[in-house]
C-alpha positions as CSV (number, residue, x, y, z in Angstrom):
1,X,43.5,127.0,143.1
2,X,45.3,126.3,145.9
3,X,45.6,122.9,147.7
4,X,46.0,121.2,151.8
5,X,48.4,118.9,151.9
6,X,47.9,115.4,152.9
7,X,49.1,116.0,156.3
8,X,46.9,118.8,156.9
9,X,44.0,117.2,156.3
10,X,44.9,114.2,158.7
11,X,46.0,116.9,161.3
12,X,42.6,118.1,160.9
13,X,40.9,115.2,161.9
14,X,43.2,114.4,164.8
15,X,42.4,117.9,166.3
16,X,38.8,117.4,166.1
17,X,39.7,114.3,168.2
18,X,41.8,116.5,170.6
19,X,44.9,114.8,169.5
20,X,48.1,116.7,168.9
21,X,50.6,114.6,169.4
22,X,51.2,110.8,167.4
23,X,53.3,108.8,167.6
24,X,55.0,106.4,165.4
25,X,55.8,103.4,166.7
26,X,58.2,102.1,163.8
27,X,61.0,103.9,161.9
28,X,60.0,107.1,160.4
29,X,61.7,106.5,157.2
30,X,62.4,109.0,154.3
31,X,61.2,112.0,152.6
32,X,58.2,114.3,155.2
33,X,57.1,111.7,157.1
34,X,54.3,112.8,158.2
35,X,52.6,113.7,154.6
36,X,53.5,110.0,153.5
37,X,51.9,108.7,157.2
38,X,49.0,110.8,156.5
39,X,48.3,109.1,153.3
40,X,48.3,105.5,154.7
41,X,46.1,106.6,157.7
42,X,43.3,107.4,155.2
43,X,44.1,104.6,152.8
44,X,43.4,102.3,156.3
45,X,47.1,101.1,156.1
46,X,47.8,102.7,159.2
47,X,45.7,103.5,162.0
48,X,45.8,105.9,165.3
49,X,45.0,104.6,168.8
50,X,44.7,107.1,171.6
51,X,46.9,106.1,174.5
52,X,44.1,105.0,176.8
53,X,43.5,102.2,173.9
54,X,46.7,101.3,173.5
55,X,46.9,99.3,176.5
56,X,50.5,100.6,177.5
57,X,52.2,103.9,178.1
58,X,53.8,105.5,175.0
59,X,57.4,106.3,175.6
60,X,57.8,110.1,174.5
61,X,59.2,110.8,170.7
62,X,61.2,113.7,169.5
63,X,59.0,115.5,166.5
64,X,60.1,114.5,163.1
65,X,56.6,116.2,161.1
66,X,54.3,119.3,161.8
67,X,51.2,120.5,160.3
68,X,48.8,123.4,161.7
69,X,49.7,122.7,165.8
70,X,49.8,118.4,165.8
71,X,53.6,117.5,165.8
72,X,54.1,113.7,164.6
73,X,56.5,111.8,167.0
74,X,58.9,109.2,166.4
75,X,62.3,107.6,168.0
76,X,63.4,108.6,171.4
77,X,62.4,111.9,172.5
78,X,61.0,113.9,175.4
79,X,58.2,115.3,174.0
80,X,54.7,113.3,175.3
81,X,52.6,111.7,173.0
82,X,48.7,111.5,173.2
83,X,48.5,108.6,170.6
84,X,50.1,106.0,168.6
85,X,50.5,105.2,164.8
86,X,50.3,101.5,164.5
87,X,50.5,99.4,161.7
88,X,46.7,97.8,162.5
89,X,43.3,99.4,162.3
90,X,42.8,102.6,164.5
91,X,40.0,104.0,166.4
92,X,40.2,107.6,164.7
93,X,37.8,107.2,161.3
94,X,39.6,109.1,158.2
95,X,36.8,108.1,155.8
96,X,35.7,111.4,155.6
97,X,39.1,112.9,154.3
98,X,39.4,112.8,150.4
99,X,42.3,113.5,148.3
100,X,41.5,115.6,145.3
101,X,44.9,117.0,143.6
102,X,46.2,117.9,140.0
103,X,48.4,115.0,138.3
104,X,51.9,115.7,137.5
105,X,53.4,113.5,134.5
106,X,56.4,113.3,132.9
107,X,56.3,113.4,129.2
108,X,58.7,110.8,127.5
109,X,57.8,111.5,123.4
110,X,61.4,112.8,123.4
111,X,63.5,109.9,125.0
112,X,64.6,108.1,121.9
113,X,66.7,111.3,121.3
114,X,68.5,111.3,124.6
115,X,72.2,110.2,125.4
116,X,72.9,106.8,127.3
117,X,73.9,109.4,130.2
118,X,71.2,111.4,129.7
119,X,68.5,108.8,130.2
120,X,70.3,107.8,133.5
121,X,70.5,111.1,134.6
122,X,66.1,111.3,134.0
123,X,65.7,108.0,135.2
124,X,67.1,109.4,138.7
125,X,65.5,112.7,138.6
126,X,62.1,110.7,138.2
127,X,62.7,108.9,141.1
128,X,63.7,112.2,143.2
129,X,60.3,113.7,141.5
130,X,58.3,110.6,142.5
131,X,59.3,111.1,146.1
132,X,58.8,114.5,146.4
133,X,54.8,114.2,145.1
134,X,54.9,111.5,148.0
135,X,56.2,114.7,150.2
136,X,53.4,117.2,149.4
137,X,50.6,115.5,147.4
138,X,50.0,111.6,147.2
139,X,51.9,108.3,145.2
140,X,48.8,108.5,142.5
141,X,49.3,112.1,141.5
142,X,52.3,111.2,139.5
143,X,52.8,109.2,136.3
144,X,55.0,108.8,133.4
145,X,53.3,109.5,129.5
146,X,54.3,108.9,125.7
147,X,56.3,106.2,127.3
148,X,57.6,103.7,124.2
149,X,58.9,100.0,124.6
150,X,62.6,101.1,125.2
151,X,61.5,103.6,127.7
152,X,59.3,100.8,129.3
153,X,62.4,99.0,129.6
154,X,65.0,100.9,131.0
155,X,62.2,102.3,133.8
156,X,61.6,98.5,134.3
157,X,65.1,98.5,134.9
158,X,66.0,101.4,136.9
159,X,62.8,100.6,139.3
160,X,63.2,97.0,139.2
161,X,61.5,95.0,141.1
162,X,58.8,97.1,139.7
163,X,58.0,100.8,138.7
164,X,55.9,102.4,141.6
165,X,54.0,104.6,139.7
166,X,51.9,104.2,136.7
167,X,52.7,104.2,132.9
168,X,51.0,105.4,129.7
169,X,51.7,104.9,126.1
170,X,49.7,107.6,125.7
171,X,48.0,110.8,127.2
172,X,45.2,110.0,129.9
173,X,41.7,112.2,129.3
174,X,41.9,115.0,131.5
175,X,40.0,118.0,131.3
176,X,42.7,120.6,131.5
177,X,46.1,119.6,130.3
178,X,49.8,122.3,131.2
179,X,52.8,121.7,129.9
180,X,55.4,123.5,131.6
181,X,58.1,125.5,128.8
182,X,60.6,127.7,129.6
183,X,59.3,129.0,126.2
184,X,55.8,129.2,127.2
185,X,53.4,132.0,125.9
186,X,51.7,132.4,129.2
187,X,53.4,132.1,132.8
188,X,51.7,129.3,134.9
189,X,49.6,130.0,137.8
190,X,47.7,128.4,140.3
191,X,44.6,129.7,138.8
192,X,44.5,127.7,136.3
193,X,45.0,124.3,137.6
194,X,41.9,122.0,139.3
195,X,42.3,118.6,140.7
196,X,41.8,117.5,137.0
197,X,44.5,119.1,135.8
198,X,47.4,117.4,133.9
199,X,50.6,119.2,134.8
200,X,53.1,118.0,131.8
201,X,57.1,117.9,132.2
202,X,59.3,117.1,129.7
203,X,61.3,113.9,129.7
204,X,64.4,116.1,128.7
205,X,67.8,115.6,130.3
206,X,70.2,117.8,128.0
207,X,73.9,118.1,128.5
208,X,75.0,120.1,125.6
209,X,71.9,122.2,124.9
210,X,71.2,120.6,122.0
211,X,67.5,120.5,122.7
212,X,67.1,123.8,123.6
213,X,63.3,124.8,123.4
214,X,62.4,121.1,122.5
215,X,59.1,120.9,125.0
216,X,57.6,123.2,122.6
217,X,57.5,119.8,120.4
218,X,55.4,118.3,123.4
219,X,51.8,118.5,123.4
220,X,51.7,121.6,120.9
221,X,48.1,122.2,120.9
222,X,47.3,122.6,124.8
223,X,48.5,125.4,127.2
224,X,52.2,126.0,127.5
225,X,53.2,127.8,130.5
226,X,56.5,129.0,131.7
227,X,58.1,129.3,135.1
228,X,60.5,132.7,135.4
229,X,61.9,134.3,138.4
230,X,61.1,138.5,137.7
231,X,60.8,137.5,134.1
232,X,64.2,135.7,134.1
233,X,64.3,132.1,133.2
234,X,67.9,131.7,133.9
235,X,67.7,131.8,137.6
236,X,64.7,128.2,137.4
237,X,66.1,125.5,138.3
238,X,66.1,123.3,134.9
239,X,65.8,119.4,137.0
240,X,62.6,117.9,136.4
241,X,62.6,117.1,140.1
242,X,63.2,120.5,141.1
243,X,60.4,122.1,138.8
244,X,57.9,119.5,140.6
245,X,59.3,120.7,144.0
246,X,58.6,124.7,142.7
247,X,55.1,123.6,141.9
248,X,54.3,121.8,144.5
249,X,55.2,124.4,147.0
250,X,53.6,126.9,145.1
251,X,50.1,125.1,145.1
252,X,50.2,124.0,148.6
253,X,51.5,126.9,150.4
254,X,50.6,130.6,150.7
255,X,53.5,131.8,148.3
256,X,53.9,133.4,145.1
257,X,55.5,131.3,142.2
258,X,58.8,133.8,142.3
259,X,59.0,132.6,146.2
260,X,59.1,129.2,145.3
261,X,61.4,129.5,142.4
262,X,63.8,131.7,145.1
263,X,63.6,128.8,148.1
264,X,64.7,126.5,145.3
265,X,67.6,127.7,143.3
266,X,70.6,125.6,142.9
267,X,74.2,126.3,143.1
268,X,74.5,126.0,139.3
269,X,71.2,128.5,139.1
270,X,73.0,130.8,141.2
271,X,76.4,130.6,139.0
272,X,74.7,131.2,135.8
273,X,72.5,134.3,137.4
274,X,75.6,136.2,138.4
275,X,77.6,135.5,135.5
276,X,74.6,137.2,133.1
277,X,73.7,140.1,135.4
278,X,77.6,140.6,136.0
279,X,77.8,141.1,132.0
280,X,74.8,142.9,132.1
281,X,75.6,145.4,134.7
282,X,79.3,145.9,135.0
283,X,80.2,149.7,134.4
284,X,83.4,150.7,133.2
285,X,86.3,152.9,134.5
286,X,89.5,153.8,133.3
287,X,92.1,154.9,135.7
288,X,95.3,155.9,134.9
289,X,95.4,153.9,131.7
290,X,93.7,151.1,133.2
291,X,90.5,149.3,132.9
292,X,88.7,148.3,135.8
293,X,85.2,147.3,135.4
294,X,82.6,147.3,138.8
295,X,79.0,146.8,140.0
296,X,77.5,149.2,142.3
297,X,77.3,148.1,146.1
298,X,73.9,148.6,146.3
299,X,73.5,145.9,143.6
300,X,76.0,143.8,145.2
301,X,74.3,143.6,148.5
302,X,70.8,143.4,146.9
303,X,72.3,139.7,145.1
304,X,73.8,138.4,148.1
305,X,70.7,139.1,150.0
306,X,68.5,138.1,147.6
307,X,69.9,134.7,146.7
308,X,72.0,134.1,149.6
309,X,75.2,134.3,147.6
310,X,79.1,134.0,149.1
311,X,81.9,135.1,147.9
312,X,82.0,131.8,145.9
313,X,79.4,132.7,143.4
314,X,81.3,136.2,142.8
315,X,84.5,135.1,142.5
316,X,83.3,132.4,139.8
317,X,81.4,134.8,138.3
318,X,84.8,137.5,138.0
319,X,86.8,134.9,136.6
320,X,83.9,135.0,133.5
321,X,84.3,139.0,133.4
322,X,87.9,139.4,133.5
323,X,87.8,140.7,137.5
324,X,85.6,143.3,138.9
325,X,85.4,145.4,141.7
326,X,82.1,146.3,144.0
327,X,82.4,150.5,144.2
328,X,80.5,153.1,146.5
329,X,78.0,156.1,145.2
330,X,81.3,158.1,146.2
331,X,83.3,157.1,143.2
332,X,81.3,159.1,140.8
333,X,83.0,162.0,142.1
334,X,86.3,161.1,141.1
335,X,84.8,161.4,137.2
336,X,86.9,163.5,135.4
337,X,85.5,162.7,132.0
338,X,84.1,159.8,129.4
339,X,85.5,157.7,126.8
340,X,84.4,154.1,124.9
341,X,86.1,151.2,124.8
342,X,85.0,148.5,122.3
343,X,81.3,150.7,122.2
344,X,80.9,150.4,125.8
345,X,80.5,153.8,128.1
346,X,83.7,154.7,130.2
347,X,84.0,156.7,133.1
348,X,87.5,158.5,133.6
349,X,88.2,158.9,136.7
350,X,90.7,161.6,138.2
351,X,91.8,159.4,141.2
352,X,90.1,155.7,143.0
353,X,90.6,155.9,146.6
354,X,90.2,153.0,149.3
355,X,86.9,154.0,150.9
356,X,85.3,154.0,147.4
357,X,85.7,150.1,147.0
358,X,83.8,147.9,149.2
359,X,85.5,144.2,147.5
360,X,87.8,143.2,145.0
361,X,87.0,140.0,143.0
362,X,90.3,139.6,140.8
């Protein structure tokens, strides 16, 4: 199923009170504001006052959060606010507002096998994760599992004074239980997950790809579910805070799971994409005693479009191919004949002019 977000729900409320417009009357802080404010209005550790109640005028806000037509204010703007967000009890009754949402926990069975760099490099990509939950669901629908004395310890730590989100030895009982595996059997969709579902990440932080295909070791006997892009797991970003962001995006918006996985692909993502599809599609042409090898254009344009790639990404990617060129439909004319070169197809061709080459990645 498919989920509102905190700050929808709040926004809502506020529209059945004709307000459209809080503001915040402290610094707005980190992250989306207004999905974090939205959870401590209906925890009652914020509260709304219309303006008439405030006693004062409100001094106008520039918009810093939107959800379904109510713009959260903050700072100095000129937009006019119709409310205030004060740290105090409000006027405007959230009771009625509960937050029902799937779990997402990070797995740590595997941690004794990580590298000292490697467990730094989780430790901040669980605090990135935690904060994005915050962004789209709430604080309590994130938690940390399999977690052993020395991974107690260095999250005590990292998080010191305190860890903001809970801990388990062990797994919690929950009714529907995913782990999320590049190798999965299945690919994961928002069918299958409730508001008591466990959505399962791997602790794994692997430098060397030493551990490649290790979450199949994690929870072996519940559902395993992969995330691809068009089949393609290259292209999914491999960060644990990143796969959260994908899901969560997924389950609160009106997207498919490839649209989230596109929105989100990172610059290393991108590099490894064109370097296998490069190998994968290059054709071959020998002229005058030379090899040149090529993509078609409409290919070309398709990737840049696609993934929003600059010439960055290709010329990385020719350095990994030996140099390639980006050739019209037209160049097929000039074929004159076809050889092999190492078992791989070559085109001959009689003659390559200018106008059948769009760009030249050396």
């Amino acid at each position: 199923m498919k989920f509102k977000r905190p700050k929808c729900l709040v926004a809502e409320r506020l529209k059945e009170e004709g307000l459209k417009r809080p503001k915040l009357l402290f610094y707005p802080g980190r992250g989306d504001v207004f999905n974090r404010i939205a959870y401590k209005l209906v925890k009652g550790e914020l509260g709304i006052l219309k303006e008439e109640e405030f006693g004062e005028s409100i001094l106008p806000g520039k918009v810093v959060g939107e959800c379904d037509g109510v713009e959260l204010l903050a700072l100095r703007g000129d937009v006019k606010p119709d409310s205030a967000v004060v740290k105090a009890r409000g006027s405007v009754d959230f009771s009625g507002i509960s937050f029902n949402y799937p779990t997402f926990a990070v797995d740590m069975s595997l941690f004794d096998k990580l590298l000292p760099s490697e467990r730094k490099s989780l430790m901040v990509q669980l605090e990135i994760a935690y904060g994005v939950i915050k962004d789209y669901l709430t604080p309590e629908n994130f938690i940390v599992t399999s977690a052993g004395d020395e991974a107690i310890k260095i999250l005590e730590e990292f998080f010191y004074p305190s860890v903001p989100f809970q801990l388990y030895s062990s797994l919690p009982k929950v009714e529907n239980v995913i782990v999320l595996d590049p190798f999965g059997d299945e690919e994961f969709t928002h069918e299958e997950v409730t508001p008591d579902t466990l959505i399962v990440v791997g602790g794994i932080v692997d430098s060397s790809e030493r551990m490649k295909g290790a979450t199949l070791q994690i929870l072996p006997n519940v559902k395993h579910r992969r995330i691809t892009y068009k089949g393609s797991r290259e292209i999914v970003p491999d960060r644990i805070n990143e796969i959260v962001k994908i899901v969560c995006q997924y389950l609160t918006e009106d997207i498919t799971l490839e649209e989230a996985v596109r929105r989100n692909i990172t610059r290393d993502a991108r590099l490894r994409f064109v370097r296998k599809e490069l190998q994968k599609n290059l054709v071959r042409f020998l002229v005058n005693g030379e090899l040149l090898r090529g993509i078609p254009e409409e290919l070309y344009l398709k990737w840049k479009e696609e993934f929003e790639l600059s010439d960055f990404f290709f010329r990385k990617g020719a350095k990994h191919v030996g140099g390639f060129i980006v050739f019209r439909p037209s160049v097929f004319d000039r074929v004159i004949g076809e050889t092999k070169r190492r078992k791989k197809r070559v085109f001959v061709l009689g003659e390559l002019k200018d106008e059948d080459i769009v760009a030249v990645y050396p």
